[in-house]
N, C-alpha and C positions, 0 to 999 in steps of 0.2 A: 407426506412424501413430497407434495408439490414445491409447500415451503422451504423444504430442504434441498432441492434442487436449483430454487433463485437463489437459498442463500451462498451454494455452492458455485453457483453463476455468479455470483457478487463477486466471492473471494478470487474467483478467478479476473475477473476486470482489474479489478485492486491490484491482482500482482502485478496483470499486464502495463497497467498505467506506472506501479510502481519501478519496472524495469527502466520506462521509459524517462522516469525522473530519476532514477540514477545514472544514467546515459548523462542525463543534461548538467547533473552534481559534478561527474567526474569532466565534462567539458569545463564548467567551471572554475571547478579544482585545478585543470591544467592553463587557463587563462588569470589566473588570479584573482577572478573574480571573487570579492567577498561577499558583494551585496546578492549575487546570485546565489553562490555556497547559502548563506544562510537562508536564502527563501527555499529552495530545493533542498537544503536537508529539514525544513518545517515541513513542507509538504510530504518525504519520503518519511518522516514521524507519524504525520497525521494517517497516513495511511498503512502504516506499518501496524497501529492504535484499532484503527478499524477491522483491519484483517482478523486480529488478536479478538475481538468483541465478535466477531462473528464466527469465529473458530470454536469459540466459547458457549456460542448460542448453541452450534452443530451436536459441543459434547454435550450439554442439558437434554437437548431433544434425545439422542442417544439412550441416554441413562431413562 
């Protein structure tokens, strides 16, 4: 149950951090930045990637 509980703590940092890089995407987005667009939508992947693998851990332990 403990393991389950960081890893439910993780997923929550992950979103949190990931809010925060889509904030800085659509800043981006509305500056025309491209070189940023693409580093902030890698980062909003990687951690989109992560979420999904730990969601995934949650249903194994589950079952």
């Amino acid at each position: 149950m403990h393991a389950e509980a960081d890893i439910r703590l993780r997923i929550d940092l992950l979103e949190g951090q990931s809010s925060s890089i889509a904030k800085m995407l659509a800043k981006a987005i509305r500056d025309d930045n491209e070189a940023g667009f693409k580093e902030y939508a890698e980062r909003l992947g990687t951690n989109r990637g992560r979420i999904e693998e730990l969601l995934w851990v949650l249903g194994e332990k589950a079952c």
